[in-house]
N, C-alpha and C positions, 0 to 999 in steps of 0.2 A: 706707435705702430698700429696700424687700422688692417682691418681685413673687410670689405666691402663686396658685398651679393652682386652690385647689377653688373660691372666690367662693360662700359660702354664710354665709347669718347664722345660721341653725339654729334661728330663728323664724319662728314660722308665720305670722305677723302683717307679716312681711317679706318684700320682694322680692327673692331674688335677682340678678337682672341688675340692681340698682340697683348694686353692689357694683363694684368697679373694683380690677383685678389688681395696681394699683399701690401701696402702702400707704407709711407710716411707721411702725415696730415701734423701740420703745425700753425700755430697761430699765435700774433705776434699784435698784443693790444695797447695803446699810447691813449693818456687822456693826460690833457693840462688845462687849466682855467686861462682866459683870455681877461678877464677882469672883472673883479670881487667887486660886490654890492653895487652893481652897477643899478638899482633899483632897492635902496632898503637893503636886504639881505641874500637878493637876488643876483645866480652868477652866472658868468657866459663861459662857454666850456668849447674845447676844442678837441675832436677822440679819431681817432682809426685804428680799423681791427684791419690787417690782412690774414687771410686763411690760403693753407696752400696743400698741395696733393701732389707727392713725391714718389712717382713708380723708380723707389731708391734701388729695388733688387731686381729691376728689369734691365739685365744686362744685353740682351736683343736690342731693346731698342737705346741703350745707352742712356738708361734712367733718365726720363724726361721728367720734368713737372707736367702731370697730365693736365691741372686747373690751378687759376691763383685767383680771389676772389679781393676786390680791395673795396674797402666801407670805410668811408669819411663822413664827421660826423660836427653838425655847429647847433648846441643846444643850450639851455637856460634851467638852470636849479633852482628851487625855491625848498628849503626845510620847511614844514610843518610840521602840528601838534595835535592834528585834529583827531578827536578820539571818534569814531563811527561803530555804534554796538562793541563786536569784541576787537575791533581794528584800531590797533595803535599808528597812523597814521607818523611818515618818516620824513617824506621827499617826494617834490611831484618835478619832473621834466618836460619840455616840451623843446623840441625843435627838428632839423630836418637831414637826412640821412641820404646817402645817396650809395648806391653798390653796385661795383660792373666788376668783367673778367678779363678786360684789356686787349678783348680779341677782336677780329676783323668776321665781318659777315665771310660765312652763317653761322657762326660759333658764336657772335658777340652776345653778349648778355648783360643787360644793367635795369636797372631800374631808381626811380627817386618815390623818397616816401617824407610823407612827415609825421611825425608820432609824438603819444604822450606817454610816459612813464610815472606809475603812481607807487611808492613803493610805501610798505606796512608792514608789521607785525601782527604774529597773535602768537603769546605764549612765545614758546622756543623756535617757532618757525616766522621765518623771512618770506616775505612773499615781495612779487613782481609783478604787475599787469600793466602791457605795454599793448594798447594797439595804435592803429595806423593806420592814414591814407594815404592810397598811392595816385602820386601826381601823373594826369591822362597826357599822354605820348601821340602826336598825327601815326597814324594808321599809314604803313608803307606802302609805294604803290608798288613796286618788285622787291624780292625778297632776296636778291642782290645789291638794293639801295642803303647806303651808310645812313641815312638818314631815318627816323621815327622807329618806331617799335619792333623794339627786338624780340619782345617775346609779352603780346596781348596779352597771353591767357594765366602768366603770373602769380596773380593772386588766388587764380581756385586753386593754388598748389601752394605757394607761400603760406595762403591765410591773408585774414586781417588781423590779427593780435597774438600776442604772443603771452605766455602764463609760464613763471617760475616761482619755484618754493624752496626755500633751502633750512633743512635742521643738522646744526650743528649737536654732535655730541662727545664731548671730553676735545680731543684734535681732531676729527673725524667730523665729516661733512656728506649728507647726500643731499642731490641735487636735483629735483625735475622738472623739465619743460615742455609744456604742450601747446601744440603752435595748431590753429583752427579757421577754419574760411565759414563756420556756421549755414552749411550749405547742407542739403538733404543728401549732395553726392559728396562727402566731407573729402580732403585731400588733404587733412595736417598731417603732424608731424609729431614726435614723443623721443624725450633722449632722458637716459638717467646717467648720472652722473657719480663717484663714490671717487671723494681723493680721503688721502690718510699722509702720518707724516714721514719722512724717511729720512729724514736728517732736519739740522736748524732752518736750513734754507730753501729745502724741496721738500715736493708733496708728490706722491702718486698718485695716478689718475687710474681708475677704470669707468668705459662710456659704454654704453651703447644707443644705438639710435636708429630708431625704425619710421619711414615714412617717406616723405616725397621735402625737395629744397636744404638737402644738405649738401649742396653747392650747385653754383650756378648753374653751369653748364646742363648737369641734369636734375635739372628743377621739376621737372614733369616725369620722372622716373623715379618708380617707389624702390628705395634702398633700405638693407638693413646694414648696418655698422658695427661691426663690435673695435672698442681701440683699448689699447694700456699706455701711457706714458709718462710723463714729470709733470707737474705746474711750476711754476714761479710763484704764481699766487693763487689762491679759489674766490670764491664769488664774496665771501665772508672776511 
């Protein structure tokens, strides 16, 4: 269950105040290897996340899905050992991502990126630094064409990388992520994260998350988020 500041569809054809601050937001992540040691110890991986936004108790409009954002993912693993100062060195990734919202102009939204993922240790905390370049899109000539960029300006709101940290303690995990375009006019992003356990097989979640690209559609609009719900599983 999410509660969400900005209440905007980012269609023009839509009513704002139709919107209701109270959503359902779920997400549904699959990763399987395509084949082991295809290089030494090196493996090809196959993942997708969808994320979705559920105006569950908007009975007016007959509870739409306001957003659904789908991320397919074909990347390559490599363990390492490498100890760097106090970095215990885990896992490095590299490969190529692609994420759109399945919508028709002017609503569509996607983008492809390729990135690397370096993942470490230090002490009791997990760390993550993932960044990325985004593959350049032809410039459309009307903004009614299917064709080329949906949306230029992207990245001063996405960022170029993204940073996670996680300390586990006893069952109990918090979680932070800061996502940054290293720009003087910065546009990232900041989410924490706290699950705990609630049974053998679920965990409880509490989020919040303040900034701009927590989901497509309103990528360019700064939202605060507060959510409570289940995992299946945490980062850890």
């Amino acid at each position: 269950y999410s509660y969400w500041s900005n209440r905007q569809w980012n269609d023009p054809t839509k009513n704002d105040s139709d919107l209701q601050p109270t959503e359902v937001k779920f997400q549904l992540s699959l990763k399987a290897p395509i084949k082991e040691k295809i290089v030494d110890d090196i493996t090809l991986w196959m993942a997708f996340t969808g994320t979705f936004y559920w105006q569950a108790y908007n009975s007016e409009l007959s509870a739409p899905f306001r957003e659904a954002n789908y991320e397919p993912e074909l990347f390559i693993t490599k363990p390492i050992d490498w100890q760097i100062g106090p970095l215990d060195s885990e896992l490095l990734a590299i490969g190529f991502n692609h994420e759109s919202n399945g919508q028709d102009v002017p609503v569509s939204r996607s983008w492809n990126r390729v990135f690397m993922n370096y993942v470490f240790k230090t002490g009791d905390y997990y760390w993550s630094f993932k960044p990325w370049y985004r593959i350049p899109e032809d410039k459309k000539d009307d903004p009614t064409d299917t064709r080329g960029d949906d949306n230029p300006d992207i990245e001063k709101y996405m960022g170029n990388f993204e940073l996670e940290v996680a300390h586990p303690f006893g069952n109990h995990v918090i979680e932070l992520m800061l996502r940054n375009n290293l720009r003087s006019d910065n546009k990232g992003a900041g989410r924490i994260n706290y699950s705990f356990p609630l049974s053998k097989r679920f965990k409880g979640l509490v989020q919040v998350f303040s900034g701009y690209g927590d989901s497509l559609i309103n990528y360019d609009d700064y939202e605060n988020r507060y959510s409570f719900g289940i995992l299946l599983t945490d980062s850890l």
